[in-house]
C-alpha atoms as an extended CHARMM CRD file, in Angstrom:
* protein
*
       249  EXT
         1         1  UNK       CA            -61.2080000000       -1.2860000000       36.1100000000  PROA      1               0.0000000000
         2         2  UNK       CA            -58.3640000000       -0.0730000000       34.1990000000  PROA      2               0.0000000000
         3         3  UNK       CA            -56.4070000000       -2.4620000000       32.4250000000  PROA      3               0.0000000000
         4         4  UNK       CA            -53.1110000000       -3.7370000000       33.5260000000  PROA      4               0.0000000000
         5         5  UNK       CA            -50.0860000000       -5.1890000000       32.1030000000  PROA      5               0.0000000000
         6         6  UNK       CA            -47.8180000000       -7.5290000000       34.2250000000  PROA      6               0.0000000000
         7         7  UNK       CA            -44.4210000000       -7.2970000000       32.9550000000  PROA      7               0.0000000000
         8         8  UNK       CA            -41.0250000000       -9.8810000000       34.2230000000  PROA      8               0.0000000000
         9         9  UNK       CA            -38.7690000000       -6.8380000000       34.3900000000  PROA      9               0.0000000000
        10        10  UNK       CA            -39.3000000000       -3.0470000000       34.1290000000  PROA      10              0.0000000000
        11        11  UNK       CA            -37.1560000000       -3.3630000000       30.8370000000  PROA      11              0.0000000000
        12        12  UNK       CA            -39.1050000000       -5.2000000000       29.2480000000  PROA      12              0.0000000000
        13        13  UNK       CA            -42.2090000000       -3.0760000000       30.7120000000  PROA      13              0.0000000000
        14        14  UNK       CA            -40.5000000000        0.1690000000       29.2490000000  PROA      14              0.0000000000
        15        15  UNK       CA            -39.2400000000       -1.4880000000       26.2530000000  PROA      15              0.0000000000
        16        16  UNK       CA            -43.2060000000       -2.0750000000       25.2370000000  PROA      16              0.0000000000
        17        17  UNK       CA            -43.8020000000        1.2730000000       26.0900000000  PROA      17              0.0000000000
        18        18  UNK       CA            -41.2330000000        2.8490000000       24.1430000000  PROA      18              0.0000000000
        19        19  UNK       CA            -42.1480000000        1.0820000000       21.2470000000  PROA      19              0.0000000000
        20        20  UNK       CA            -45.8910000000        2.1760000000       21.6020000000  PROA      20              0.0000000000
        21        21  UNK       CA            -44.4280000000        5.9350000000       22.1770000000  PROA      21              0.0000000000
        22        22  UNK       CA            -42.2450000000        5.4710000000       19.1090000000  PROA      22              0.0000000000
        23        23  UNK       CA            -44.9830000000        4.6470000000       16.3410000000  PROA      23              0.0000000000
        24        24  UNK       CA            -47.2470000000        7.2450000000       17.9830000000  PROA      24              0.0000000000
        25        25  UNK       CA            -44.2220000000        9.7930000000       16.9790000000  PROA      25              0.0000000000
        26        26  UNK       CA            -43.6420000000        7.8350000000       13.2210000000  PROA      26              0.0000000000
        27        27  UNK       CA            -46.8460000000        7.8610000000       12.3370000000  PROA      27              0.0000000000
        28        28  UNK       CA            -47.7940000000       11.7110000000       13.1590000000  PROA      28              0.0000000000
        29        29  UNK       CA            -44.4240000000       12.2400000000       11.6110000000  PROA      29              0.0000000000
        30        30  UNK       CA            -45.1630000000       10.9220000000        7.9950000000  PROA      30              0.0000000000
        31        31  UNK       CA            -48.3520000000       12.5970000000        8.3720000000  PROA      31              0.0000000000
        32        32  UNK       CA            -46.8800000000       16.2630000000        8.9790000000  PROA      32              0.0000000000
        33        33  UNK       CA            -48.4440000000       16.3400000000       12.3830000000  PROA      33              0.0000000000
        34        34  UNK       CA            -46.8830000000       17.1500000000       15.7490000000  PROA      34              0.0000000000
        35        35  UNK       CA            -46.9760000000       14.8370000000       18.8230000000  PROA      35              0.0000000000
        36        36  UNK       CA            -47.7370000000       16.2100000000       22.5200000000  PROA      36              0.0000000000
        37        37  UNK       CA            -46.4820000000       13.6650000000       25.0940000000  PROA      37              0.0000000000
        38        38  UNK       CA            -46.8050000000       14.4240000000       28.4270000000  PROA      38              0.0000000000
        39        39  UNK       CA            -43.2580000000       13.6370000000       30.6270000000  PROA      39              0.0000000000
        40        40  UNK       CA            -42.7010000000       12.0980000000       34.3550000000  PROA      40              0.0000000000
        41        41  UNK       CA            -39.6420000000       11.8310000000       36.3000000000  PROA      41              0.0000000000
        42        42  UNK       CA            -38.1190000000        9.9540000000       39.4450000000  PROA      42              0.0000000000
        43        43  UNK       CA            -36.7280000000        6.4820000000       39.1080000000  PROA      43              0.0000000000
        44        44  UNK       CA            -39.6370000000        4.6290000000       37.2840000000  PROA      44              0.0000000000
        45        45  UNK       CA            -39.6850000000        6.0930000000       33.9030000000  PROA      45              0.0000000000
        46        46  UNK       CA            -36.1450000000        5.8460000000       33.9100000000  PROA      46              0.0000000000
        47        47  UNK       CA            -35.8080000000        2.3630000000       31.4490000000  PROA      47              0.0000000000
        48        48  UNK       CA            -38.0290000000        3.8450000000       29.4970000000  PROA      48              0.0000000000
        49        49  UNK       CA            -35.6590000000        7.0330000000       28.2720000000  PROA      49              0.0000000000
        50        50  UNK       CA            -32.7640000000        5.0680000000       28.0950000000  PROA      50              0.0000000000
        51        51  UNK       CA            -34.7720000000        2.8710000000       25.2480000000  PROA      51              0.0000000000
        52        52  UNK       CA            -36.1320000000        6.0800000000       23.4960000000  PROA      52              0.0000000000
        53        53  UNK       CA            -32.7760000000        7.1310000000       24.1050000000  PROA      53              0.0000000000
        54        54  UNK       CA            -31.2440000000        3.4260000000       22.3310000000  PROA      54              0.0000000000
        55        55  UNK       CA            -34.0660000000        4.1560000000       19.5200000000  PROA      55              0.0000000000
        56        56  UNK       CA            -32.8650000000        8.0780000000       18.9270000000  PROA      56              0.0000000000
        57        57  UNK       CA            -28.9890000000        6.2990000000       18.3250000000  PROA      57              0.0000000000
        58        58  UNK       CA            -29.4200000000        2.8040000000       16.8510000000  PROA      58              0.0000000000
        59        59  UNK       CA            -33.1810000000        3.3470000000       14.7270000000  PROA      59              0.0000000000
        60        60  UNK       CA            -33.0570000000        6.6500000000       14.1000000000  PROA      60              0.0000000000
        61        61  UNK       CA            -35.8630000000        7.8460000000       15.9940000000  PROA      61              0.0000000000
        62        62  UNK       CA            -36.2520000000       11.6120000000       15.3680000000  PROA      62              0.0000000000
        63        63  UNK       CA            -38.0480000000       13.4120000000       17.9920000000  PROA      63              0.0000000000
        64        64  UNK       CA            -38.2440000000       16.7560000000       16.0330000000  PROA      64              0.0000000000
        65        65  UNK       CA            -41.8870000000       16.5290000000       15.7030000000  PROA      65              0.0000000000
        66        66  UNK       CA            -42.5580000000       16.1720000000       19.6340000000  PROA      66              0.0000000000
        67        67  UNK       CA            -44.0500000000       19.1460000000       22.1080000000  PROA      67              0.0000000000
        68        68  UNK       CA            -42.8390000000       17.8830000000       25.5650000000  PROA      68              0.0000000000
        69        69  UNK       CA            -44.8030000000       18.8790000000       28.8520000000  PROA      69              0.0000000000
        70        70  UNK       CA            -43.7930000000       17.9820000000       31.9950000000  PROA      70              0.0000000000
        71        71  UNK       CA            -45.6060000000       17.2390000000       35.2120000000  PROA      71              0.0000000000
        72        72  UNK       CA            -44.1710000000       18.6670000000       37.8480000000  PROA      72              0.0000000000
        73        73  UNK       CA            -41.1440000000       20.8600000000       39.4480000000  PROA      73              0.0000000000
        74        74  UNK       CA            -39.7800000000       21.1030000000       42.9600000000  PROA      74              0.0000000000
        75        75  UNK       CA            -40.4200000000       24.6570000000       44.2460000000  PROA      75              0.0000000000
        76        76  UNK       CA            -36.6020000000       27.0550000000       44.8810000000  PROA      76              0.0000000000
        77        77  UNK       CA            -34.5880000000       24.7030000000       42.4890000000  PROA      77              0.0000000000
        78        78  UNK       CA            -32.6040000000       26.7950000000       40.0490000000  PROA      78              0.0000000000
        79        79  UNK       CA            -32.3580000000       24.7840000000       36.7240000000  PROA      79              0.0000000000
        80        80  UNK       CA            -28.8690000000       23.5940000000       37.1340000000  PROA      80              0.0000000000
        81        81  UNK       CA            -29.8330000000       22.0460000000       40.6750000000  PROA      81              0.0000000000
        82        82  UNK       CA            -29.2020000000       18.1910000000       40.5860000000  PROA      82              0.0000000000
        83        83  UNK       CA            -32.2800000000       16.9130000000       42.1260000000  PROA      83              0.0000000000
        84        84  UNK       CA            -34.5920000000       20.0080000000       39.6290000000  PROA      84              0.0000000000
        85        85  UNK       CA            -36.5850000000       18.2270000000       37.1940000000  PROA      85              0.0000000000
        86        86  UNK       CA            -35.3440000000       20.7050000000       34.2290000000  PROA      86              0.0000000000
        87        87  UNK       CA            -31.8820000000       19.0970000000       35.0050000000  PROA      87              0.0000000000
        88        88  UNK       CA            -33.2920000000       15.4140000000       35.2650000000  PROA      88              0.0000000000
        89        89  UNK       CA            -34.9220000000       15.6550000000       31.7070000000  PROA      89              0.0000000000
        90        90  UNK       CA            -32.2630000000       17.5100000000       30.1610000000  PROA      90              0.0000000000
        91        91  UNK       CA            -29.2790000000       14.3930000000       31.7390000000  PROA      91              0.0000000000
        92        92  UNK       CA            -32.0170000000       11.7650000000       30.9320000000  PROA      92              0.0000000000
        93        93  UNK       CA            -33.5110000000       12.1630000000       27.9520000000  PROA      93              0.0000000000
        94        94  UNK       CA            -33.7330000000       15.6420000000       26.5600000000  PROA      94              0.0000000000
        95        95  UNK       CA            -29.5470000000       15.7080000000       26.0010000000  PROA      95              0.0000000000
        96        96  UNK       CA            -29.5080000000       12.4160000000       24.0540000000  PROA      96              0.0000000000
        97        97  UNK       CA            -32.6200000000       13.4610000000       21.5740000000  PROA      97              0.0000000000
        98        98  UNK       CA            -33.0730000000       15.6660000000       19.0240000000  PROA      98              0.0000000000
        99        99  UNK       CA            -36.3630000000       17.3560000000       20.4480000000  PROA      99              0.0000000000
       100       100  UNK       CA            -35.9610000000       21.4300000000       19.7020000000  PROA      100             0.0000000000
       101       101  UNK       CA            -35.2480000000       22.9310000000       22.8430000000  PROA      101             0.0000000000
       102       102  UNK       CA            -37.9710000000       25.4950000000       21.9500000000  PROA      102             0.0000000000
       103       103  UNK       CA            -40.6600000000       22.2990000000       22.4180000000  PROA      103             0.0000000000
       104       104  UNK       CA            -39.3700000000       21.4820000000       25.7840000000  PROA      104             0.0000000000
       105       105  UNK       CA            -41.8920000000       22.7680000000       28.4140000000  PROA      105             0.0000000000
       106       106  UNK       CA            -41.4990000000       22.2140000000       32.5460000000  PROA      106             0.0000000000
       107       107  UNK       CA            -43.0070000000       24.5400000000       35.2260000000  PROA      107             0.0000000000
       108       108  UNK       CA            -40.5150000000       26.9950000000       37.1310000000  PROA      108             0.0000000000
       109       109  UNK       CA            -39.9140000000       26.4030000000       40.5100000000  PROA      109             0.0000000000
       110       110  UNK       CA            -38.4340000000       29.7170000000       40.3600000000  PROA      110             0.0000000000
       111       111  UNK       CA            -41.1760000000       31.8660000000       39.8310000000  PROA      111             0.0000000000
       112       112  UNK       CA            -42.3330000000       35.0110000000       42.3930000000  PROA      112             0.0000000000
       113       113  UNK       CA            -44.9550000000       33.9810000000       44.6270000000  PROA      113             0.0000000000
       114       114  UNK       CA            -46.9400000000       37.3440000000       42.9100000000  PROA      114             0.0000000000
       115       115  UNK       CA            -46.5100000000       35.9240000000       39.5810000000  PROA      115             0.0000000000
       116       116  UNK       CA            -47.4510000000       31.9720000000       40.6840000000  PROA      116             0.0000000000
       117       117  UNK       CA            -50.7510000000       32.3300000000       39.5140000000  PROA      117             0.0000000000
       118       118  UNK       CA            -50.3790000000       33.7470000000       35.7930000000  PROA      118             0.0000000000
       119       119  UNK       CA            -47.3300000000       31.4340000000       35.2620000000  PROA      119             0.0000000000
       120       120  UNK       CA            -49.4740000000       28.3020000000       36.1110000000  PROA      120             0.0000000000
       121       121  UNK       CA            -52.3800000000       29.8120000000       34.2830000000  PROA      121             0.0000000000
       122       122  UNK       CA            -50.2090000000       30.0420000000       31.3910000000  PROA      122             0.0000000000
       123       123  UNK       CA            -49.0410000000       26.5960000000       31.4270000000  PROA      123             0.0000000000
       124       124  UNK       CA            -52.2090000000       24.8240000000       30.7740000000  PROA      124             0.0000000000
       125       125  UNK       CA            -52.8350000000       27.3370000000       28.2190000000  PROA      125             0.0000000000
       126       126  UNK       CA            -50.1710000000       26.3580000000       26.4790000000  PROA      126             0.0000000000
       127       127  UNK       CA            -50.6840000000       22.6880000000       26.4870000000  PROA      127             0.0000000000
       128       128  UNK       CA            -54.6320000000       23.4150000000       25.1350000000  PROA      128             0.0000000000
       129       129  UNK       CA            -52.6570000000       25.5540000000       22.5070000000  PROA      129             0.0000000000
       130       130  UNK       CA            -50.6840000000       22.7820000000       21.7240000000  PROA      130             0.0000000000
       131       131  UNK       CA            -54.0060000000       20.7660000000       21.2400000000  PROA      131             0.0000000000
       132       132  UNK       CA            -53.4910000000       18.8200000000       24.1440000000  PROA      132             0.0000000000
       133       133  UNK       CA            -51.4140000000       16.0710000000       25.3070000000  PROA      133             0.0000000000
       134       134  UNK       CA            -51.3400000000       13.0840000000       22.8920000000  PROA      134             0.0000000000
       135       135  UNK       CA            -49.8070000000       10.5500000000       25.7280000000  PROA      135             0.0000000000
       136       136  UNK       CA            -49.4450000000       11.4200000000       29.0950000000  PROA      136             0.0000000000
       137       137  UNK       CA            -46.8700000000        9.0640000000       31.4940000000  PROA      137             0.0000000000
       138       138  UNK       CA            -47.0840000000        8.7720000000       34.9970000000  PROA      138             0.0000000000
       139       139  UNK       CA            -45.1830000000        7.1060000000       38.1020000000  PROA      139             0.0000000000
       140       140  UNK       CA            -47.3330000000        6.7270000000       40.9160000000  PROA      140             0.0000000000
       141       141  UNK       CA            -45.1860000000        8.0850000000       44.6000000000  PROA      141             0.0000000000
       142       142  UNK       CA            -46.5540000000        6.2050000000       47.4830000000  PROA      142             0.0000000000
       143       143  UNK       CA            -49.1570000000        8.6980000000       48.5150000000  PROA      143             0.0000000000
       144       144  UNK       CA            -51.0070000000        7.6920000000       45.3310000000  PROA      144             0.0000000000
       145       145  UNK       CA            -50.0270000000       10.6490000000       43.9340000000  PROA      145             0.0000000000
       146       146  UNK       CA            -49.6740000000       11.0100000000       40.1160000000  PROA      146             0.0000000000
       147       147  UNK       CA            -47.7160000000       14.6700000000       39.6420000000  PROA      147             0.0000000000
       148       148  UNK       CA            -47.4720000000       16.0170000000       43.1380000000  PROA      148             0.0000000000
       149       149  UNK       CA            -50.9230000000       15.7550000000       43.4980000000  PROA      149             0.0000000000
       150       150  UNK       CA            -51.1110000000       14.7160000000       46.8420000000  PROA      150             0.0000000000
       151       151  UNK       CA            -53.9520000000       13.0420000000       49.0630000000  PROA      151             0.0000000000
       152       152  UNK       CA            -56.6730000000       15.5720000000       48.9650000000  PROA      152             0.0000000000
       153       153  UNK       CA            -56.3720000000       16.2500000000       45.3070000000  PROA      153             0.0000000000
       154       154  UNK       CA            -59.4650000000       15.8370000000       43.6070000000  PROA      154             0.0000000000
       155       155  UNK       CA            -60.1760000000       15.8570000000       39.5210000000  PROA      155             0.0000000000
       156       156  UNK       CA            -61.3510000000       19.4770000000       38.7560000000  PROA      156             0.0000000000
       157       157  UNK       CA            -57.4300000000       20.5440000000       39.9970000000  PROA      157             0.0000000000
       158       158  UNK       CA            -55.0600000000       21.8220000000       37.1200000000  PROA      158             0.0000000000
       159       159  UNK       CA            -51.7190000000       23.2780000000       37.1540000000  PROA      159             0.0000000000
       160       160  UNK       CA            -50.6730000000       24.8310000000       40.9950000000  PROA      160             0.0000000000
       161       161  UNK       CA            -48.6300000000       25.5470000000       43.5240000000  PROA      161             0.0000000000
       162       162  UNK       CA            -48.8740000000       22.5420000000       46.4000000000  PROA      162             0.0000000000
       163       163  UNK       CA            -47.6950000000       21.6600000000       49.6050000000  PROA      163             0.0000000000
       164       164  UNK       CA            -45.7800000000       17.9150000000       49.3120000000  PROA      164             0.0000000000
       165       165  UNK       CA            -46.5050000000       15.0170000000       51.5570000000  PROA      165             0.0000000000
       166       166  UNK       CA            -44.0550000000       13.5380000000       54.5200000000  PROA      166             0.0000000000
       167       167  UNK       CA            -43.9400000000       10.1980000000       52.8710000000  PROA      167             0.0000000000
       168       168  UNK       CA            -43.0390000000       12.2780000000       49.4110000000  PROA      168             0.0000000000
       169       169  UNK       CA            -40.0470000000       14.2710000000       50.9000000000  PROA      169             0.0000000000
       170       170  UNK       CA            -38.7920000000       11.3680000000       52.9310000000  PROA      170             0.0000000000
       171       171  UNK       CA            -38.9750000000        9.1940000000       50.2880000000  PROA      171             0.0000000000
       172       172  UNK       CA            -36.9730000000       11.9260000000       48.1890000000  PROA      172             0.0000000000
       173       173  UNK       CA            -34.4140000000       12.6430000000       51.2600000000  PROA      173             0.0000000000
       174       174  UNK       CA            -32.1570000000       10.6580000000       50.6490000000  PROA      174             0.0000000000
       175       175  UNK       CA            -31.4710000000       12.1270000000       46.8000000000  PROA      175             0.0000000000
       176       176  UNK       CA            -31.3130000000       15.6240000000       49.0040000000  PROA      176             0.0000000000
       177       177  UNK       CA            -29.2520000000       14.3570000000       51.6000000000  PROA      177             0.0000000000
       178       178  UNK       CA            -31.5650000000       14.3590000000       54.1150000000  PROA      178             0.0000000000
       179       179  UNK       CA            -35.0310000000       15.6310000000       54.5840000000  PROA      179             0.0000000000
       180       180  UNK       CA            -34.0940000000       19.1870000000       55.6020000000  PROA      180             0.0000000000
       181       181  UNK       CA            -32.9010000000       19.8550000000       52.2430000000  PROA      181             0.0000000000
       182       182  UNK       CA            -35.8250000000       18.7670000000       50.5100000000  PROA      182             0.0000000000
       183       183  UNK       CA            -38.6670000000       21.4820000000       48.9930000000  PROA      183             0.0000000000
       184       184  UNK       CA            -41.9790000000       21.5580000000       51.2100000000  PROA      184             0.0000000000
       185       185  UNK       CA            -43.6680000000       22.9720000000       47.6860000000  PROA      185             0.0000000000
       186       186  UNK       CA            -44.2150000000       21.9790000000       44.1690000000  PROA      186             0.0000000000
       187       187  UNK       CA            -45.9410000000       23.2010000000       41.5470000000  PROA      187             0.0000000000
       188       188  UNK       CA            -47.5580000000       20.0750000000       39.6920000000  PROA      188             0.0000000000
       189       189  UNK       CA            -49.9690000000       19.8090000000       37.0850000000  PROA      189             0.0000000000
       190       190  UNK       CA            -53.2670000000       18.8330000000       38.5510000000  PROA      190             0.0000000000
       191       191  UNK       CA            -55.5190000000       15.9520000000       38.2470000000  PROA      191             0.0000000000
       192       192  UNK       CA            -58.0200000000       17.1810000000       35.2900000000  PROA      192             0.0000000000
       193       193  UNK       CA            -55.2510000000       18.2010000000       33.5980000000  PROA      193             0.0000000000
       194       194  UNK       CA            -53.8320000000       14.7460000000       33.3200000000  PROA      194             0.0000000000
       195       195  UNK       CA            -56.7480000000       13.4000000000       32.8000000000  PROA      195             0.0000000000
       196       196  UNK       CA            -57.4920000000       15.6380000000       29.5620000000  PROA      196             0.0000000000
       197       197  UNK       CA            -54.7700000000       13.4280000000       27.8460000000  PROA      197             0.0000000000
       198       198  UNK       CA            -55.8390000000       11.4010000000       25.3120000000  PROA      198             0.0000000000
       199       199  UNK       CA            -53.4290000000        8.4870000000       26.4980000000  PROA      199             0.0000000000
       200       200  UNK       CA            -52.5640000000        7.8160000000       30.0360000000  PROA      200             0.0000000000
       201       201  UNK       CA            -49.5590000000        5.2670000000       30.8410000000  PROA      201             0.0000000000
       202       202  UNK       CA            -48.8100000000        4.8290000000       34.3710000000  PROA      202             0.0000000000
       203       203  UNK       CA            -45.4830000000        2.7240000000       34.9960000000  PROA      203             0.0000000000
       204       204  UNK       CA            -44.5820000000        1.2370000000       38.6400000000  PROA      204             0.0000000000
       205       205  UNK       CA            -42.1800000000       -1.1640000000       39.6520000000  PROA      205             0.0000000000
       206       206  UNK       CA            -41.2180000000       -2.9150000000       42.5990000000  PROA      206             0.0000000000
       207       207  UNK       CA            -43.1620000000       -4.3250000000       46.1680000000  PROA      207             0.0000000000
       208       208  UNK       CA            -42.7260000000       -1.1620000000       48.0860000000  PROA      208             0.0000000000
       209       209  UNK       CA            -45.8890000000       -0.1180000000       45.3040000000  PROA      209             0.0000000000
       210       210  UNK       CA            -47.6860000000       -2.5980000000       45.0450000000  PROA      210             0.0000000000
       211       211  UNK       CA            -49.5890000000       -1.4650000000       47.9730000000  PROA      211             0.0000000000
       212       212  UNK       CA            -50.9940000000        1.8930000000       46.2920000000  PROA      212             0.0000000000
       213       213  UNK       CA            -51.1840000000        0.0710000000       43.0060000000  PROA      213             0.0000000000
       214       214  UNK       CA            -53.8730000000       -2.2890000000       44.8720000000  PROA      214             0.0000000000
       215       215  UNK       CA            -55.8740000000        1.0710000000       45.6810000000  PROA      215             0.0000000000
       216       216  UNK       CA            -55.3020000000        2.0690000000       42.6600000000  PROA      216             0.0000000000
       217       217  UNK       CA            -56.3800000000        0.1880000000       40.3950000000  PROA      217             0.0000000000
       218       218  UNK       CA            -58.6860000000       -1.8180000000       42.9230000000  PROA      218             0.0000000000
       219       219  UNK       CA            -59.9840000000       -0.0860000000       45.2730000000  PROA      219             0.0000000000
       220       220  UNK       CA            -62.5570000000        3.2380000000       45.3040000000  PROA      220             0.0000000000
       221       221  UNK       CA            -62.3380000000        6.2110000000       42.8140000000  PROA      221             0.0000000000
       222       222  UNK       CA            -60.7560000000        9.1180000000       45.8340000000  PROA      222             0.0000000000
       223       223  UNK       CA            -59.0150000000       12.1990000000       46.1670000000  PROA      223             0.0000000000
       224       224  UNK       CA            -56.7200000000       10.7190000000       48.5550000000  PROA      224             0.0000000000
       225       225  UNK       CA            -55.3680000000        8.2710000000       46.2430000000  PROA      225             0.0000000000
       226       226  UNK       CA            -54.9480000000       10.8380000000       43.1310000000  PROA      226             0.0000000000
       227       227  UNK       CA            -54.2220000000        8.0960000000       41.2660000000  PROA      227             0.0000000000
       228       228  UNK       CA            -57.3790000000        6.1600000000       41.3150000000  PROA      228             0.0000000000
       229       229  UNK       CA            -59.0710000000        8.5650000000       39.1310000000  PROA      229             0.0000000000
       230       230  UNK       CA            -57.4070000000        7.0710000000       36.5720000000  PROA      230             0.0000000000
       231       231  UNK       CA            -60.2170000000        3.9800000000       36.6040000000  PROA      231             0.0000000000
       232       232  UNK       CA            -62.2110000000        6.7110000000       35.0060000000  PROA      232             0.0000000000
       233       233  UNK       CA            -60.4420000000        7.5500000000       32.0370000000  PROA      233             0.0000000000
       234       234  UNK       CA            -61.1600000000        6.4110000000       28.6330000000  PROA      234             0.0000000000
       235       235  UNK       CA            -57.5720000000        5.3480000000       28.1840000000  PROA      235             0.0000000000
       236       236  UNK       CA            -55.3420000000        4.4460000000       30.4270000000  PROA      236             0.0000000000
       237       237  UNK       CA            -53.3520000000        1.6240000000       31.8350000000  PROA      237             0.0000000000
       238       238  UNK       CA            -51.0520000000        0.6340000000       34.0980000000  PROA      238             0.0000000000
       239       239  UNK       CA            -47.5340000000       -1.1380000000       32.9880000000  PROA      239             0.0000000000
       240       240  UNK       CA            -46.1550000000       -3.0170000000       36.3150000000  PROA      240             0.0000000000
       241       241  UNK       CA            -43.2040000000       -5.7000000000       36.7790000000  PROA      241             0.0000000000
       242       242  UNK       CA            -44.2100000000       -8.7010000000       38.8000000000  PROA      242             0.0000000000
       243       243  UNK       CA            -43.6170000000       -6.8910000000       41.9090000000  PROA      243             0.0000000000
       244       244  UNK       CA            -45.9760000000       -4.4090000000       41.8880000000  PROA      244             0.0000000000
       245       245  UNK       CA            -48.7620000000       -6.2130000000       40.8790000000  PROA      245             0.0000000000
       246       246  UNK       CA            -48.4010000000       -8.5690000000       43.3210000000  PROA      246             0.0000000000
       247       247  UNK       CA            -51.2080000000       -7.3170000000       45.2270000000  PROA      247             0.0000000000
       248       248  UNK       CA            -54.0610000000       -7.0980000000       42.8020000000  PROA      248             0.0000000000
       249       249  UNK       CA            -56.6330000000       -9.5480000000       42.6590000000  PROA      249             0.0000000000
């Protein structure tokens, strides 16, 4: 069962996580060590960089000791794209921090199908050269998915190319202005590779999840619920406003 934490408001949901995230960086910090945290995007983890954001300005939260890795990347978005996830980070959070821009790390979308393999490849080396990701933080889409892994994706996947659900691009249509302009690719990292992390936070907010949080969470351990793997890490929990738990037993 992996443990869950009912929140009133995402705030206050991303508010607890941000403070967790923050001693995590203080304490590596006065040690002289690094911190690896592993990044999500979309509309949930969105509270929760505009409080490590607050933290940067009003606490002085210095990120210069973090190694950021990102999950995921829509496939044919140039950086500067809108809806690219090198331009969410970099509007969200990145912009607003003082992270070195040589410790920022998100797959290309933009990379020759020839050279898709080795750039991948090279991407979880980097994270194991890192020495791994520290705390990793999820959404969860409504596919289950965690990244883009999509239904089908079982644990021993890592860092690929792969082909996005029709309840993932409609649900990201209207961002695109309609479905047609959505990518039908990703590259995301894969299941074992999130589950290497020594930390996993998954955030979700909201009754239109609280359906996939219930197999989440409740129901069997499956590749077509990505997600659900996560009842078999060491670590990991689930941070949820009232909403999205609403389902769970």
């Amino acid at each position: 069962m992996i443990p869950v934490k009912v929140f009133d408001t995402p705030q206050d949901a991303a508010k607890s996580l941000a403070a967790e995230v923050a001693e995590l960086i203080r304490s590596r910090a006065a040690e002289g060590k690094p911190v690896v945290l592993g990044l999500a995007t979309g509309a949930t983890p969105l509270p929760f960089y505009a409080e490590l954001v607050r933290m940067h300005r009003e606490e002085g939260l210095s990120f210069a000791n973090v190694t950021s890795f990102n999950l995921d990347e829509y496939s044919g978005l140039p950086r500067e794209h809108p809806e690219s996830y090198w331009y969410f980070m970099h509007h969200n959070l990145f912009d607003h921090i003082d992270i070195k821009p040589e410790n920022v790390n998100l797959p290309s979308g933009l990379v020759a199908p020839e050279d898709l393999d080795a750039h991948c490849a090279a991407y979880e080396q980097k994270i194991k050269d890192c020495g791994g990701i520290d705390l990793q933080i999820l959404g969860i889409g409504r596919t289950g998915h965690i990244g883009f892994n999509e239904p089908g994706s079982d644990d021993s996947t890592i860092t690929r190319k792969i082909q996005l659900d029709e309840l993932t691009r409609s649900d990201a249509a209207p961002a695109f202005g309609g479905i047609e302009n959505v990518p039908k690719t990703a590259i995301t990292m894969g299941v074992a590779t999130i589950m290497a992390a020594r930390r996993v936070v998954l955030m979700a907010w909201g009754a239109k999840k609280a359906p996939i949080v219930k197999k989440a969470v409740e129901g069997p351990v499956t590749s077509e619920v990505a997600a659900s793997y996560l009842q078999k890490h060491p670590n990991a929990c689930f941070l949820l406003d009232k909403e999205a738990a609403s389902e769970l037993q």
